[in-house]
ROSE-4610 file (N, C-alpha, C; in Angstrom, 1 decimal, always signed):
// ROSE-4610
residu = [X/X/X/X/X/X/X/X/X/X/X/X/X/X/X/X/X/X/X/X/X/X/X/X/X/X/X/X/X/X/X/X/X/X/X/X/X/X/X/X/X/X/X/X/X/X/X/X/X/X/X/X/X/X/X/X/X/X/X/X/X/X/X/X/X/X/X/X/X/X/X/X/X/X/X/X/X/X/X/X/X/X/X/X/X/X/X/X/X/X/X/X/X/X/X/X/X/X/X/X/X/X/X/X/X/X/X/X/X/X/X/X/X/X/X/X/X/X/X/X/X/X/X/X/X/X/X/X/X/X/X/X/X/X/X/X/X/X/X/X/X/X/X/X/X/X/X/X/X/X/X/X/X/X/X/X/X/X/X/X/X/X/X/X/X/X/X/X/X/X/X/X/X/X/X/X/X/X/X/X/X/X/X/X/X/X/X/X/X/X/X/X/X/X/X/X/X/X/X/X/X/X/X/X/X/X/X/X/X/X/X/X/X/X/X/X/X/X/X/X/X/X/X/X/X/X/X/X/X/X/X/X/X/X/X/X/X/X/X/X/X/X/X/X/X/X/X/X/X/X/X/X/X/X/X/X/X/X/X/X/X/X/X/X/X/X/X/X/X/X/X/X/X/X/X/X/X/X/X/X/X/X/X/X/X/X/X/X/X/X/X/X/X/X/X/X/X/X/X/X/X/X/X/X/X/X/X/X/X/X/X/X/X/X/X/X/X/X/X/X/X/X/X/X/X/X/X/X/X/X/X/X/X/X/X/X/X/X/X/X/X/X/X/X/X/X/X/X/X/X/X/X/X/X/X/X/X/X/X/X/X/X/X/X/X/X/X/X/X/X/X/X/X/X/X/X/X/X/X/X/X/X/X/X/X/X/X/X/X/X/X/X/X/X/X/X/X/X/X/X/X/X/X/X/X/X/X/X/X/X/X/X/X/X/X/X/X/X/X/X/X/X/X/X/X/X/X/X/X/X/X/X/X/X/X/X/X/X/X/X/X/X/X/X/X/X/X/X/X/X/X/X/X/X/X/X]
num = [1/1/1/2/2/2/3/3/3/4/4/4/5/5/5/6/6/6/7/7/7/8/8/8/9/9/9/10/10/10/11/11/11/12/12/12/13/13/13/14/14/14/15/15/15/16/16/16/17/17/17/18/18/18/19/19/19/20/20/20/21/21/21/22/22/22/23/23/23/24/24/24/25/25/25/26/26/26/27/27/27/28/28/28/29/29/29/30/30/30/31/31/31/32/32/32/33/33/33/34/34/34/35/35/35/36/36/36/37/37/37/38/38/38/39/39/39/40/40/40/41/41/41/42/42/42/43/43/43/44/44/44/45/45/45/46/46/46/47/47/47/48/48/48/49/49/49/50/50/50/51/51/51/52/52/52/53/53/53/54/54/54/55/55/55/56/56/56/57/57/57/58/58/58/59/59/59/60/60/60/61/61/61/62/62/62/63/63/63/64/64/64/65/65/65/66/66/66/67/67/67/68/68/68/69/69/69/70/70/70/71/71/71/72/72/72/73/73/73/74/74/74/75/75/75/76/76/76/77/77/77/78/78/78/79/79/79/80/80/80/81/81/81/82/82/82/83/83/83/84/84/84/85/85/85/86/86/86/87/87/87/88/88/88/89/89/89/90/90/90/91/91/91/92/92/92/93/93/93/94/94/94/95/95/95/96/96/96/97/97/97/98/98/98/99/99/99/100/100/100/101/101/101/102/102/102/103/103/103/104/104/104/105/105/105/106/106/106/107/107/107/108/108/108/109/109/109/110/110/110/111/111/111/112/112/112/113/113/113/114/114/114/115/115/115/116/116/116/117/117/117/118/118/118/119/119/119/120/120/120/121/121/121/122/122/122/123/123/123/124/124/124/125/125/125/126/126/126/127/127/127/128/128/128/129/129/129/130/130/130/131/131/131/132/132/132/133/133/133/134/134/134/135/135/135/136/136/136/137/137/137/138/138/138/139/139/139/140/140/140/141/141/141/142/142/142/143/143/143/144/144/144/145/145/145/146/146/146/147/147/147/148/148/148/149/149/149/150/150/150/151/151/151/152/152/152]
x = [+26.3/+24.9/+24.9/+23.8/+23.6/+23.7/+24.3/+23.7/+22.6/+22.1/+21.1/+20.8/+20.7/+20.3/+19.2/+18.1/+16.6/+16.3/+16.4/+16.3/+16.4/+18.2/+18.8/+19.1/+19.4/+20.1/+19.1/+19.9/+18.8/+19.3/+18.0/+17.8/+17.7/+18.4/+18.4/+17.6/+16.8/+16.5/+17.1/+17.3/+17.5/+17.1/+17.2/+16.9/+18.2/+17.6/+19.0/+19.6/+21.0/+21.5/+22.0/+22.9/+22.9/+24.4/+25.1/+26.2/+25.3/+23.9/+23.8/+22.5/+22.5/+22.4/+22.7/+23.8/+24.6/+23.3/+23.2/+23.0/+21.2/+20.6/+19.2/+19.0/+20.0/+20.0/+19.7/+21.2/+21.0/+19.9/+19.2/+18.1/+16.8/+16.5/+15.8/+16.1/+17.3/+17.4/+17.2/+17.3/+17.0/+15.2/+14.5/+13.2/+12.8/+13.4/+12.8/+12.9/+14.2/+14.1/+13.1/+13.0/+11.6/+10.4/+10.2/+8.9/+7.6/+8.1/+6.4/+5.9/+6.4/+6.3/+6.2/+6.7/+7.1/+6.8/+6.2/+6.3/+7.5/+8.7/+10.0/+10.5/+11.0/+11.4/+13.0/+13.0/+14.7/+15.1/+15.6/+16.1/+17.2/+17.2/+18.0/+19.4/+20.0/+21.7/+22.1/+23.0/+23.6/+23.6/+24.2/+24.2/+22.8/+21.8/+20.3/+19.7/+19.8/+19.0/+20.0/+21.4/+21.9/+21.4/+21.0/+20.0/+18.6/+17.9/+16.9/+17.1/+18.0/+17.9/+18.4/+19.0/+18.6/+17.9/+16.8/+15.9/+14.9/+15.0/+13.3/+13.2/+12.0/+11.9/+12.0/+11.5/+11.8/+10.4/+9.6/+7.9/+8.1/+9.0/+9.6/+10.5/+11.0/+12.3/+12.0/+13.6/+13.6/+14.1/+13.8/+14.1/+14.8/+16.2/+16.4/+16.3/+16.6/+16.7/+18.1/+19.0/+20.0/+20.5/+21.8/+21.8/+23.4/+23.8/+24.9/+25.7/+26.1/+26.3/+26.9/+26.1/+26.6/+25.6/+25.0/+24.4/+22.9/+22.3/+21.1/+20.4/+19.1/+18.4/+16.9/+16.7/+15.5/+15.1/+14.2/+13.6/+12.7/+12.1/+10.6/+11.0/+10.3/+10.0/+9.1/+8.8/+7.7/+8.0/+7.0/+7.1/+5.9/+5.5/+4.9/+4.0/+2.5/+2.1/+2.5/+2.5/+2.2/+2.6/+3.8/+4.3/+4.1/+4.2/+4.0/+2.5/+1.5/-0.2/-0.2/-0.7/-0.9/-1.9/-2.8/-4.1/-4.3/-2.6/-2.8/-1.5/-1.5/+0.0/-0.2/-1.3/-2.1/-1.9/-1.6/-1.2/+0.6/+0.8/+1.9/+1.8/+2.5/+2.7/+4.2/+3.9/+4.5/+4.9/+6.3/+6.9/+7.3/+8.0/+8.6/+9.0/+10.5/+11.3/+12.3/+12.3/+12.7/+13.6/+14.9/+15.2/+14.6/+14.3/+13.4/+13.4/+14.4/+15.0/+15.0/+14.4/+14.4/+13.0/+12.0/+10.7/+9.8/+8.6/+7.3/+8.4/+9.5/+10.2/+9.8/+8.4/+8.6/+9.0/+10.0/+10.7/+10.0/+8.9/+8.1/+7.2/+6.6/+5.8/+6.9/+8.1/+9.2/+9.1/+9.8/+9.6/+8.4/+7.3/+6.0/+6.4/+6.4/+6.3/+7.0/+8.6/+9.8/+8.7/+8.8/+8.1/+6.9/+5.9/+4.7/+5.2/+6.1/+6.2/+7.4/+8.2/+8.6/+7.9/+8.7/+7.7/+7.7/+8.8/+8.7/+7.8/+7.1/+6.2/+4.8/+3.9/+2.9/+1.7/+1.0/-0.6/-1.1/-1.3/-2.0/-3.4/-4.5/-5.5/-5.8/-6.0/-6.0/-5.2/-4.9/-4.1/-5.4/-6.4/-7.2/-8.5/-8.8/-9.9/-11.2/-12.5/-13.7/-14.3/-14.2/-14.4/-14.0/-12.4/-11.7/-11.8/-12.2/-12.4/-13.3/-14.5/-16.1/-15.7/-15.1/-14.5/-14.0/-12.7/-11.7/-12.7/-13.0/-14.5/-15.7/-16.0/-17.2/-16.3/-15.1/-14.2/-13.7/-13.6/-12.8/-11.4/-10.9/-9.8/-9.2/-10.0/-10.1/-11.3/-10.6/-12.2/-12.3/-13.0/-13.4/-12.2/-11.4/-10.2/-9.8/-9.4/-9.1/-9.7/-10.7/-11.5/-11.2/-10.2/-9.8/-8.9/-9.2/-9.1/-7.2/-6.6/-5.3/-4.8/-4.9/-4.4/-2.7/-2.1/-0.5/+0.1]
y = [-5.7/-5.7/-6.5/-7.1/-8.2/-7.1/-7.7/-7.3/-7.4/-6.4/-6.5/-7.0/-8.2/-8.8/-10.3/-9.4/-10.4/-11.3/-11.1/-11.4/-12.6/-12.9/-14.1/-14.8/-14.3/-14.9/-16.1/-16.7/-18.5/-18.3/-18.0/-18.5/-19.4/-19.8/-20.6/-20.6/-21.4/-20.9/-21.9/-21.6/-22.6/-22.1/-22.5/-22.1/-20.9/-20.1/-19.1/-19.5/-19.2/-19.9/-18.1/-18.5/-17.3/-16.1/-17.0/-16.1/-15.2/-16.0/-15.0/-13.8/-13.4/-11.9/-10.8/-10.7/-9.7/-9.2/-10.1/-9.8/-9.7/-10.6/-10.1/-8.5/-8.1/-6.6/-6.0/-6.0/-4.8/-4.9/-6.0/-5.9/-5.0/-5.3/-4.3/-2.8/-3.3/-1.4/-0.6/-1.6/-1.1/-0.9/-1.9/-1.7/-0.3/-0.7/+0.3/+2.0/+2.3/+3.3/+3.5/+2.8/+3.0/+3.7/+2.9/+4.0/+3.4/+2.2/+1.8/+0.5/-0.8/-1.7/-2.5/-2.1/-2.9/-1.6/-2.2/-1.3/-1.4/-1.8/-2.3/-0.7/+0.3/+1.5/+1.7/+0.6/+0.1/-0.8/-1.3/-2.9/-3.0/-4.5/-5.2/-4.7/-4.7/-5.0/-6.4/-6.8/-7.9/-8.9/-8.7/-9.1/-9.9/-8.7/-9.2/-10.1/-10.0/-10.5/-11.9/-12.2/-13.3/-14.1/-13.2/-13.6/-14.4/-13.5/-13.9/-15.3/-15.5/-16.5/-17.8/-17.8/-18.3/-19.0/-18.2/-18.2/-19.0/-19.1/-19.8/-21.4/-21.7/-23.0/-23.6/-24.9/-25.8/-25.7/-25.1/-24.8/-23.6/-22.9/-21.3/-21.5/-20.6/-20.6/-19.6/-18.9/-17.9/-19.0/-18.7/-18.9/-18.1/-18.0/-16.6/-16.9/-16.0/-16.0/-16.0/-16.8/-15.9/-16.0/-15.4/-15.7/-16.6/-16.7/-17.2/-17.1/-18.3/-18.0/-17.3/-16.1/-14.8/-13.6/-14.0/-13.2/-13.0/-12.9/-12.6/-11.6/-12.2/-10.9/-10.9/-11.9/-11.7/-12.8/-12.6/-13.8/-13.9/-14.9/-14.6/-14.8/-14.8/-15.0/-16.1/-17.1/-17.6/-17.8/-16.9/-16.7/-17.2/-18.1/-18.3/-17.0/-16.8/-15.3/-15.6/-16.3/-16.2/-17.9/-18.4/-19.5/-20.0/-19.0/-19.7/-19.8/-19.6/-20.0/-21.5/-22.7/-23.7/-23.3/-22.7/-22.1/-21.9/-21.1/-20.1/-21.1/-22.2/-22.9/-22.9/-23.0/-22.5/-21.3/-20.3/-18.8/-18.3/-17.9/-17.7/-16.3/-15.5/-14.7/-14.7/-13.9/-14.4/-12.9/-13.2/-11.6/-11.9/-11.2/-11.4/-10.1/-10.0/-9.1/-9.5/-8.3/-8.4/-7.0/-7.2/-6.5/-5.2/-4.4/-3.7/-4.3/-4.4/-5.0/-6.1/-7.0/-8.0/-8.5/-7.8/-7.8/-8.2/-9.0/-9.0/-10.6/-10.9/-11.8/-13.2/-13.6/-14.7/-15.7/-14.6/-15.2/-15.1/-14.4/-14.0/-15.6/-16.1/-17.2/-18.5/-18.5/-19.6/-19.7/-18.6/-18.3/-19.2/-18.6/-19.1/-20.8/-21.2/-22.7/-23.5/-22.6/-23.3/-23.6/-22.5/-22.5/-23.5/-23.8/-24.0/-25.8/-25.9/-27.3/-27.5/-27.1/-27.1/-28.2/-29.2/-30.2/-29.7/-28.5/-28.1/-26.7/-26.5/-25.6/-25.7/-24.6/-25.1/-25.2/-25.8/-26.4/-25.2/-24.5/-23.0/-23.5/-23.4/-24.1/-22.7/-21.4/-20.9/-19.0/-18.2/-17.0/-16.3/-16.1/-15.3/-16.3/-16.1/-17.2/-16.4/-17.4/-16.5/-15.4/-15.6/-14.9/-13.1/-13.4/-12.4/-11.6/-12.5/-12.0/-11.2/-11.2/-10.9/-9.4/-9.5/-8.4/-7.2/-7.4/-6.9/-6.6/-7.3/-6.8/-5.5/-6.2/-4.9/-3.5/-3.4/-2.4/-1.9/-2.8/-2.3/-2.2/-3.5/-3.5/-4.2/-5.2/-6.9/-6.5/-7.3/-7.2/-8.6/-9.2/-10.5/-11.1/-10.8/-11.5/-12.2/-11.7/-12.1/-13.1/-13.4/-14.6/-16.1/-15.9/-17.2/-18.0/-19.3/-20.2/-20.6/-20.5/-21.0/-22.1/-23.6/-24.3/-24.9/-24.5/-24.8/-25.7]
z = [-11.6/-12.1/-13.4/-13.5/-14.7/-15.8/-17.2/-18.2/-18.9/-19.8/-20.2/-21.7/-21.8/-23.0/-22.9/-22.9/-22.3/-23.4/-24.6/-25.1/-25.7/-25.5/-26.4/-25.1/-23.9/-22.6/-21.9/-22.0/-20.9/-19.9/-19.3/-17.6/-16.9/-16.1/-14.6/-13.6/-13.1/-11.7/-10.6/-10.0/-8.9/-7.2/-6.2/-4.6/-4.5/-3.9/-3.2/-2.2/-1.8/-0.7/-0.4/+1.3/+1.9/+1.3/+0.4/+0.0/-1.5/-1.4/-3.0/-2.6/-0.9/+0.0/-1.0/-1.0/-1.9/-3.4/-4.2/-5.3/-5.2/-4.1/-4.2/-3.7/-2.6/-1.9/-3.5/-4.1/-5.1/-6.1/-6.3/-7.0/-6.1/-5.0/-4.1/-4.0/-4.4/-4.4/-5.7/-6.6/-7.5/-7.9/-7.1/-7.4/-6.0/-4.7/-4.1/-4.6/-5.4/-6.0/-6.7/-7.5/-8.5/-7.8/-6.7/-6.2/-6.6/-7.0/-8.2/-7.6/-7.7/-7.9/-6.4/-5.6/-4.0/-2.8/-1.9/-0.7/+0.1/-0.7/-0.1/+0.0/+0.5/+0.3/+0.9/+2.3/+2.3/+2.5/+1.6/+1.6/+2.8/+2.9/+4.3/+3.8/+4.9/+4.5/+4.2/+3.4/+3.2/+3.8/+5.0/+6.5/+6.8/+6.7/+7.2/+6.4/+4.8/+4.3/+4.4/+4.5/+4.9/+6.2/+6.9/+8.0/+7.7/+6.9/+6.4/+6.0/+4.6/+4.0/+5.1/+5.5/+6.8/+7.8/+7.7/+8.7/+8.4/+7.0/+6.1/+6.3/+6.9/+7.4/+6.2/+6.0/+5.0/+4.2/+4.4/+3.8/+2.9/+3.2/+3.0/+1.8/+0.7/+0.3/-0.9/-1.4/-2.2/-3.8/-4.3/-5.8/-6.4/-7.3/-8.2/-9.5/-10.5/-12.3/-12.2/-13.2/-13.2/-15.1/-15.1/-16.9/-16.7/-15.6/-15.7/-13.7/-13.2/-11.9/-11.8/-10.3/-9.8/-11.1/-11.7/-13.1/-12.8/-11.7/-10.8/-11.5/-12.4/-12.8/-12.3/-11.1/-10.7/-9.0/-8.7/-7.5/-7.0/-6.4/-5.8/-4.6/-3.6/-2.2/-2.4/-1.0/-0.9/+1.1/+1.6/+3.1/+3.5/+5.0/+5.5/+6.0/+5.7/+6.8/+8.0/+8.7/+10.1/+10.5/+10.7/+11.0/+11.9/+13.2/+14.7/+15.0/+14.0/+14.4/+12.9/+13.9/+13.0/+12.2/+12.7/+11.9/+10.4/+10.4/+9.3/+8.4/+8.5/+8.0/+6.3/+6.1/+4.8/+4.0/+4.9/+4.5/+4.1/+2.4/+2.4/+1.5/+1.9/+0.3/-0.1/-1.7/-2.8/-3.0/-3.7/-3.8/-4.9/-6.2/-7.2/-8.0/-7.9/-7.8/-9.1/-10.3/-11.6/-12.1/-12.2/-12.6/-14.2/-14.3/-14.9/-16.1/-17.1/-18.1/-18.7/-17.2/-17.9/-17.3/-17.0/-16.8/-18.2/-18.5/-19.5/-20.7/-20.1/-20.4/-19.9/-18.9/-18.7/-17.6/-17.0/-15.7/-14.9/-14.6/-13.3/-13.2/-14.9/-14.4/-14.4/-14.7/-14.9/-13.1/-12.6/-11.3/-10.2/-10.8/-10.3/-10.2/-11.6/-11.5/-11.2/-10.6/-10.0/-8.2/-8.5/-6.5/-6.5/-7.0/-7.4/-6.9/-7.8/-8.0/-6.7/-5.7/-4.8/-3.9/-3.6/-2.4/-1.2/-0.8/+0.7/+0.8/-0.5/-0.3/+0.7/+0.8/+2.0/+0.9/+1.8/+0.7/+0.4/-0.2/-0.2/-1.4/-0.6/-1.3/-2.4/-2.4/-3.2/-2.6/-3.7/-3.4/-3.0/-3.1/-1.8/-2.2/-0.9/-0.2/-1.1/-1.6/-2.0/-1.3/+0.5/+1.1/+1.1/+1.0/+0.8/-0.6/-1.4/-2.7/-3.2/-2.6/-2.8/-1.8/-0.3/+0.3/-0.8/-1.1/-2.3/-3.3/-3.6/-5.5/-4.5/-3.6/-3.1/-3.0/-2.5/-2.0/-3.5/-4.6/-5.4/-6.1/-4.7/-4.8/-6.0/-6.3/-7.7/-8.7/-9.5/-10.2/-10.9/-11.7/-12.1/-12.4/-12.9/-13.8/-12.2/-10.9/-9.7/-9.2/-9.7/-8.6/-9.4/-10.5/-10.5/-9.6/-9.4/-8.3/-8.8/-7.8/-8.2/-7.0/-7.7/-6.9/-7.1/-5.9/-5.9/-4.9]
């Protein structure tokens, strides 16, 4: 497990490959404990999420933080919704998973702008459509600060 010194430590980001499985798992389990932050409640095994990393087309790919190789204190996801409908080749969501400690540090939007600027990323004209947005604000789910337009 990383150590914790958020403060003075420089981070890395680079793409995940499938031997660094291991070190995203125990970060998930450290957040699915929590109970707060993710509807992750049991993370993959090793194995799987080696699978996973794997599996991600070239549009697709995980990003991590780290403080030093093998020193993993965070990562995003970037998944296709729905890959086998051309339709939706537009649709991706974003996950971003931070060891507790080293959370309100910065890495979440370093993170963002690693993936952001990715050329094998997908065109995502914005993170929820006006449509969906106006939905979400009637319901309650968003409120103003949400209907800004994010193009990536």
């Amino acid at each position: 497990m990383p150590t914790a010194n958020p403060s003075h430590a420089p981070i890395s980001i680079r793409k995940a490959a499938k031997a660094d499985a291991p070190a995203l798992v125990t970060i998930l389990e450290g957040i699915a404990a929590e109970r707060v932050h993710s509807a992750i409640d049991v993370p993959w095994t090793d194995e799987k999420e080696r699978k996973y990393l794997g599996s991600l087309s070239a549009r697709e790919g995980v990003h991590l933080a780290e403080t030093a190789p093998g020193n993993v204190v965070g990562f995003q996801v970037l998944d296709l919704w729905a890959p086998t409908l051309s339709s939706m080749r537009h649709v991706a969501q974003l996950g971003t998973f931070l060891l507790p400690e080293w959370r309100r540090q910065g890495i979440g939007r370093e993170l963002f702008s690693t993936t952001a600027a990715s050329p094998e990323k997908p065109r995502i004209r914005s993170l929820l459509s006006r449509y969906a947005r106006r939905i979400y604000r009637r319901r309650r789910f968003i409120s103003d600060w949400d209907s800004v337009r994010v193009d990536v």
